[in-house]
N, C-alpha and C positions, 0 to 999 in steps of 0.2 A: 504494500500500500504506500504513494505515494503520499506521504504527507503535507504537502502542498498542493495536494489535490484534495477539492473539500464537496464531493457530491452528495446528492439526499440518502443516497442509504446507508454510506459512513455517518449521517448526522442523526441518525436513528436509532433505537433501540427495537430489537427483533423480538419478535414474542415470547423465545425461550427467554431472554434476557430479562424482558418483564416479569415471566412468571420465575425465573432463580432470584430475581431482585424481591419481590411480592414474599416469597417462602423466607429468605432472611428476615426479612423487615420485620416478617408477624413472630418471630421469634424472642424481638429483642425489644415491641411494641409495648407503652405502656397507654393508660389511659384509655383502653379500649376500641381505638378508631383502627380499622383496619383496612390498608393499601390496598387502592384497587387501579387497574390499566384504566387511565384515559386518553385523549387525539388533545391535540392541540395545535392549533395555527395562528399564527401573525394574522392582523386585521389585512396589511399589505401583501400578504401571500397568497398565488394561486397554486392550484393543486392539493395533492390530498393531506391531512394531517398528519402529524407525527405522533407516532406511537411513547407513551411514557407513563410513569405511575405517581397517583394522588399518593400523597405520605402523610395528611395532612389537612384538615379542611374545620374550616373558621367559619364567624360570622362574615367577619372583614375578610378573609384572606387564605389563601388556597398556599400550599408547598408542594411543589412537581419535583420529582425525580427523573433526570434526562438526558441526553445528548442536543440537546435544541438548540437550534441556532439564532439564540435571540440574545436582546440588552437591555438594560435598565429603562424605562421607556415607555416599551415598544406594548403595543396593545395586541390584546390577544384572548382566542375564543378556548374556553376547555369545554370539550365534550366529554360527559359524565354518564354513559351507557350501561355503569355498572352500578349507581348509584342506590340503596337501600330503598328507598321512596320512588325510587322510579327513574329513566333518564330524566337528564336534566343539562342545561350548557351554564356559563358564566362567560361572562366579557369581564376582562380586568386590563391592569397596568400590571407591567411588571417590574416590581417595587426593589427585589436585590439578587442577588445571583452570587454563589460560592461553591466552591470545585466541592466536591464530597471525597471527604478524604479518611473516613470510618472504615474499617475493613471488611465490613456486610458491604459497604458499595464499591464492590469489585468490577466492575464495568468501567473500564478506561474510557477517563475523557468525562464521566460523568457528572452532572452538577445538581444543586437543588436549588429551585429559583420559586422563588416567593412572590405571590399577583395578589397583590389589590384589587378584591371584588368591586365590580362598578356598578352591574346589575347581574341578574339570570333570567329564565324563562322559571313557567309552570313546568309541572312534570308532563317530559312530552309523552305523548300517546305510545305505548307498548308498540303496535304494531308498526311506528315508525322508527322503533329503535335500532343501533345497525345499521342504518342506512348508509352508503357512502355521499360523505360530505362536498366532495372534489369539485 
């Protein structure tokens, strides 16, 4: 891998990835909230979302675990398909960003970046959940 080559499926996480990241997390989890895969995309981006995992979820304020290629800033939708209540999305800001460097996040290149909820939807409709977003 060329490392100055920087394409979307080096700036991703794979599903194994998510779910070996998911099985650590809930191991070392307190508080009872438990990591689930969400997509996430830039306001300014076309194409399909990036795959990554909820670590974390506020009133105010969402923590993603990722390869994403985003910055302090930058606006951005999370899809929430696996949510307890039902899908659901969030539009936020994304407030900070730090390398993970814990050794449950073993996935190179990995970060946890923290969004400022701005709003969300109702819970969307079951049979719409899934869908691709692209």
């Amino acid at each position: 891998m060329n490392p100055l080559k920087n394409t979307a499926a080096e700036s991703q996480m794979s599903p194994e990835d998510v779910a070996q990241f998911i099985h650590q997390e809930q191991q070392d989890r307190r508080g009872g909230f438990t990591p689930r895969a969400v997509f996430v995309q830039k306001l300014d981006k076309f194409g399909s979302p990036s795959l990554a995992v909820l670590t974390f979820e506020h009133e105010a304020s969402l923590t993603i675990a990722g390869l994403l290629n985003i910055a302090p800033d930058d606006q951005v939708i999370v899809y929430d398909d696996n949510a307890p209540a039902g899908a659901q999305y969030f539009y936020g800001t994304v407030g900070e960003i730090r390398e993970a460097h814990r050794p449950a996040d073993a996935i190179r290149g990995m970060r946890l970046i923290y969004i400022n909820k701005k709003s969300s939807d109702a819970v969307i409709n079951e049979s719409n959940a899934g869908v691709n977003r692209s």
